[in-house]
N, C-alpha and C positions, 0 to 999 in steps of 0.2 A: 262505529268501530273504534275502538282505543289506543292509543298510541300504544308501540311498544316499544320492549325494553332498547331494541337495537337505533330508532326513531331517536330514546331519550338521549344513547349515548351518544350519536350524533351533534345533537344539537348542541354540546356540550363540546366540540371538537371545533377545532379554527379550519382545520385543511385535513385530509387524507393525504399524503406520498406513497405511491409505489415505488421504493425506489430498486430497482434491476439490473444485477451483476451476473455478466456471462461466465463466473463461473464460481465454482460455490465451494472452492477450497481455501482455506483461513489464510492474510494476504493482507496488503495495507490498505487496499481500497475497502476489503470486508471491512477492517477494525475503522475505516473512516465512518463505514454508514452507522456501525455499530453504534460508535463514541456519539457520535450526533444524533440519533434516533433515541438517544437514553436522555439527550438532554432537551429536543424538543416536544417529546414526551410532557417535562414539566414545562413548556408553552402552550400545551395543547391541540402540539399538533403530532398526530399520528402516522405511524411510518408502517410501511408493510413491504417486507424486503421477499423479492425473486431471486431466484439461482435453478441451474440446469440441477438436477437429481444427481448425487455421486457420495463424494465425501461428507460426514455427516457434523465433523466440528462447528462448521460454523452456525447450523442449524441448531446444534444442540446449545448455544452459550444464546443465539436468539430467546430461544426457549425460557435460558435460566433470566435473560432480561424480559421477559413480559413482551416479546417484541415478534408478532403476528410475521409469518414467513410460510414461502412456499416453495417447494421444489419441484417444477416442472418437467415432467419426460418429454413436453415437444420442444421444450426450449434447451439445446444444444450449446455446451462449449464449442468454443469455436475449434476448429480441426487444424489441424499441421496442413501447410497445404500440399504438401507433399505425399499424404495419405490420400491418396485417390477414395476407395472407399468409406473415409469418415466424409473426405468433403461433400461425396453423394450423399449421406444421410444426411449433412445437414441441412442442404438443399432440399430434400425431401422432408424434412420438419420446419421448414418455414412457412410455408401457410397454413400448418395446423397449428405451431406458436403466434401468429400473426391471429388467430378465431379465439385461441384458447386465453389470450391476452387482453384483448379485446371482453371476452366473456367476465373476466375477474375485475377489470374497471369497473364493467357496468356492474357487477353482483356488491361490490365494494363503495360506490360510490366515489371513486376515486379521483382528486380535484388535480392532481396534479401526478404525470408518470416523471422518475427519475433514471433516465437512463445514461447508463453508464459505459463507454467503451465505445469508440468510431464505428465497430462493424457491427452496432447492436440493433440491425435496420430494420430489422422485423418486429422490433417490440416497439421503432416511433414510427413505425406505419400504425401499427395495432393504435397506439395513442392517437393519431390525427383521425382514423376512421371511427375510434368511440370519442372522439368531442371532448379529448381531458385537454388540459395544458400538459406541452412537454418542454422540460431542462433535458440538453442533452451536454453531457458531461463526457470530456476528452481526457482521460488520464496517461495518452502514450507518448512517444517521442518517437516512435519507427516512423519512418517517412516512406506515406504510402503512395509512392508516385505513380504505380501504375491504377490505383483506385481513385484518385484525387480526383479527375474529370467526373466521376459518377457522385462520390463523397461529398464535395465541398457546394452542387447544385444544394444537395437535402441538406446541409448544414446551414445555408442561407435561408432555407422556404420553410424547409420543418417545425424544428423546434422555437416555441415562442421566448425561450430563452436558450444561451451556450454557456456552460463551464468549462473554466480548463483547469487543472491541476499545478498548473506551473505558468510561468509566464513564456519560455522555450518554448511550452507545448501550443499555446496561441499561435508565439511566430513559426512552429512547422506546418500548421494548417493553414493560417491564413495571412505570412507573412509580415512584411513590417507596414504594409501600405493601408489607408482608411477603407473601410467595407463596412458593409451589417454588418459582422458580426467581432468588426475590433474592439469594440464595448465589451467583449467576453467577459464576463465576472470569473475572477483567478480565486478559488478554490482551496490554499493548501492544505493538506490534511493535520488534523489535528493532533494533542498529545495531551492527554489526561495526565497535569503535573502534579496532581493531588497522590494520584498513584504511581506515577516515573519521578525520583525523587533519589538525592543522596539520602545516606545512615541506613538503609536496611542491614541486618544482622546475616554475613555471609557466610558466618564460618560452617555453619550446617552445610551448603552448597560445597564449598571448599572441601569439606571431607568426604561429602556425595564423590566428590569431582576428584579426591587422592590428589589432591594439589596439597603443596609443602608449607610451610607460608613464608620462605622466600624465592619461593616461585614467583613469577610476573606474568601476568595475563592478559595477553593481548586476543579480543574476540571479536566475533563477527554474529547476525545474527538473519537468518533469510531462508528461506526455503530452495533445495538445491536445485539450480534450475543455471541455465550458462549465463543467462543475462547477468546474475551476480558475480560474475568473474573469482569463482571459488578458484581454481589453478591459480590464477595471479595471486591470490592470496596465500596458496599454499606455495609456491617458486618464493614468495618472497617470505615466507617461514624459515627457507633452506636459510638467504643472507643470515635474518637475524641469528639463529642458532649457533653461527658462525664468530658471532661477537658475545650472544650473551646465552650461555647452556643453559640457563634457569630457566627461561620465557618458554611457558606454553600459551597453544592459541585452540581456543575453545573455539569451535562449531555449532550454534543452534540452528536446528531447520529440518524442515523436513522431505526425506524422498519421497517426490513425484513420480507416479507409477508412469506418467508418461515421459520422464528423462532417465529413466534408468540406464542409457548408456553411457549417457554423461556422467553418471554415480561411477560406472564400472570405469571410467576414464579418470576419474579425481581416484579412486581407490588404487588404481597401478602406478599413477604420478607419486603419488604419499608414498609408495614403496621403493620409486624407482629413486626419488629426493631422500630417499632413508631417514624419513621426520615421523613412522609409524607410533615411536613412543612420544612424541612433542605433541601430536596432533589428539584432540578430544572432541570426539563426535557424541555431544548429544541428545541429537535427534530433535523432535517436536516437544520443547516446554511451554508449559503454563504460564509459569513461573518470570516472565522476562524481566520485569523491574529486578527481582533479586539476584536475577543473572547478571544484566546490566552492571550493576553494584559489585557483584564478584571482578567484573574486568577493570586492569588498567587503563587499558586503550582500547578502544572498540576503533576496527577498521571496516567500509566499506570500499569492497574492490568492483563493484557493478560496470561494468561495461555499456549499460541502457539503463536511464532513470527516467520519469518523471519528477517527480515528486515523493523520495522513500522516507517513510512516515516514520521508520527506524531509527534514522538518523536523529531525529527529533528524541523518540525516544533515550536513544543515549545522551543527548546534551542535556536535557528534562534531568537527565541519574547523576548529572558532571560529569560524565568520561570526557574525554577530550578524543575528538572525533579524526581519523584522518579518513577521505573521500574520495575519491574520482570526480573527477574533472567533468562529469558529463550531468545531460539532460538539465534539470531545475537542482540540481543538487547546489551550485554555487550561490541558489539563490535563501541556502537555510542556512549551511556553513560557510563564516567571514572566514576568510585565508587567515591563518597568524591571530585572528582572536579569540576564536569558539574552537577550530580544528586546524588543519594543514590539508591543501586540495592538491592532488597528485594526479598526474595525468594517468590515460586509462592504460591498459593491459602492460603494464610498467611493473614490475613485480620489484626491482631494483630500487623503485623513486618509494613504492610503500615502504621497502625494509629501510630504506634513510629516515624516511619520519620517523616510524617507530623507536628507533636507534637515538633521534635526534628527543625525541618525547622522552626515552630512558634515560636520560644522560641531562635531561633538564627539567626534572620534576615539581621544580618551583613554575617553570612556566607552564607545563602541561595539567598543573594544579590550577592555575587562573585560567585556562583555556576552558578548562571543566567549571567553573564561576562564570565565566562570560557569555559561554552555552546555554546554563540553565537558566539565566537572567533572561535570552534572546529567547527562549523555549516559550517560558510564562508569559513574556510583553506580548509577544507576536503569534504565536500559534497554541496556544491553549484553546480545551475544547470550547468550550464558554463563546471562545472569542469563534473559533470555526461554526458553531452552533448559530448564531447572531447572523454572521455573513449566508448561511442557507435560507433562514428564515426570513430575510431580507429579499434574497432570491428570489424564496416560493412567495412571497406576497407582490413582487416586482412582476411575477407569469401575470397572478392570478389579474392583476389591473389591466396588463397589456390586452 
């Protein structure tokens, strides 16, 4: 019998990754697997990304990168737990994602599963019962104390390797004390600087957007969801307008069909703040470097971070970042070098920075140089790319 073509291209390959995200709408962990699967790629090693069935963007820019993907109807987003009936389904589709999982390793040959997210326990079961190695990668900061007794047993025995996303995200899991799993290899995500970069040409944007050009653009960029603390952003739109009428503040991001109340709660605040003409929603772009470039100041108001890969991206373009005080975000933006870190649902301390960036644009100029410097040394994909591959060759030994 003669080899075939599937046998050649094997042989030809270092490792398989699955790597599996619960949930399949476009997001910083998507563009993390994304960015690195394009460039392990040229190492030779192969990446094969899961997500639950829904939203089809992330699927469709897999596609335009050559980059093997699957959407599974047993493998479930995880549910509000509040929703009594999603939480029954998806109890109900965990042993037939734990068979269906299990089924794609074996048909893939898959050397190594990537799973992504604390509650993603049915796909590292699926992985111990088909015999792969598994990295199990923490990208959250919620502190799950009432799951921790069940959680942190599989997170010792499970996975033949831990990621975390942040250095935070270690110490919520596993504290400051020695264990298995203090060795955690820290993760952060990457920032393609080739593409996040100053001098893009904005003024096409600009006119898109009916901005003046002595307007000032202060933006944010995230999909609407309350962890990103959109209200404090928009309360502290009200200060600034108050000192300076020219500053609008751009919105990129997109409605989630599952926070639409939240949508209809920022929509009555923006009217009740009387900031309806200051505020520019939008929506889902493509286009983020060029947006990036369009703003002054990019702020992050998030209330729960890991690790936002945004952040990066804006100091990657020079903006000069101002951030919340929370999760791993201290650990990308220096206070007073790269941005200004403000504590969280503070709407008052963001419109000071901004005020204070307006008003000293020589320094909010070197802030956006010291950012893009820290962007390129430290988190470039290259460099994120390197730290995985090191990883998956670290399983495969163990």
């Amino acid at each position: 019998m003669g080899v075939s073509i599937m046998d050649n291209e094997r042989k030809q390959i270092k490792a398989i990754i699955l790597n599996v995200i619960p949930d399949e709408r476009l997001g910083g962990p998507q563009q993390r697997v994304l960015q690195v699967a394009r460039k392990l790629k040229e190492a030779g090693i192969k990446t094969i990304v899961v997500t639950p069935r829904g939203d089809k963007t992330f699927a469709r820019i897999l596609n335009d990168g050559d980059i093997a993907h699957f959407q599974l109807r047993s493998f479930r987003r995880l549910p509000n737990p509040s929703n009594l009936p999603d939480v029954i389904v998806w109890f109900l589709y965990f042993f037939p994602c734990v068979f269906t999982v299990i089924r794609l390793i074996w048909k893939h040959k898959v050397d190594i599963v990537h799973v992504n997210g604390a509650l993603n326990v049915q796909v590292s079961l699926a992985t111990k019962l088909s015999g792969a190695k598994l990295v199990w990668h923490l990208n959250d900061v919620r502190n799950p104390k009432l799951l921790k007794p069940i959680l942190l047993p599989l997170l010792y025995f499970l996975p033949n390797r831990v990621a975390t996303a942040s250095e935070v995200v270690h110490r919520n899991y596993f504290g400051e004390g020695k264990n298995s799993a203090n060795n955690a290899t820290i993760l952060y995500p990457p920032v393609d600087t080739t593409k996040f970069h100053p001098g893009y040409n904005v003024e096409g944007i600009r006119n898109e957007l009916r901005l003046k050009e002595h307007d000032k653009i202060v933006g944010t960029v995230g999909n609407i969801n309350p962890f990103k603390g959109y209200e404090y952003f928009f309360s502290a739109a009200r200060f600034v307008k108050e000192a300076f009428p020219e500053v609008k503040f751009l919105v990129v991001g997109k409605r989630l069909e599952t926070k639409e109340k939240y949508w209809q709660r920022l929509h009555t605040l923006i009217v009740d703040l009387e900031i309806e003409d200051d505020i520019i929603l939008a929506g889902y772009r493509a286009d983020i470097p060029e947006i990036m470039n369009a703003m002054d100041i990019f702020v992050l108001a998030s209330v729960l971070e890991a690790a936002p890969i945004v952040v990066l991206e804006a100091m990657a373009c020079s903006r000069p970042v101002i951030a919340t005080r929370v999760g791993g975000v201290p650990e990308l933006v220096i206070d007073g070098e790269t941005g200004i870190l403000v504590p969280p649902k503070q709407p008052e301390a963001i419109a000071k920075a901004v005020l204070y960036l307006i008003n000293h644009p020589q320094e909010a100029k070197e802030m956006g140089f010291n950012g893009r410097k820290r962007a390129v040394d430290y988190f470039g994909v290259e460099r994120c790319a390197q730290k995985h591959e090191e990883l998956y060759s670290s399983c495969l030994r163990s």
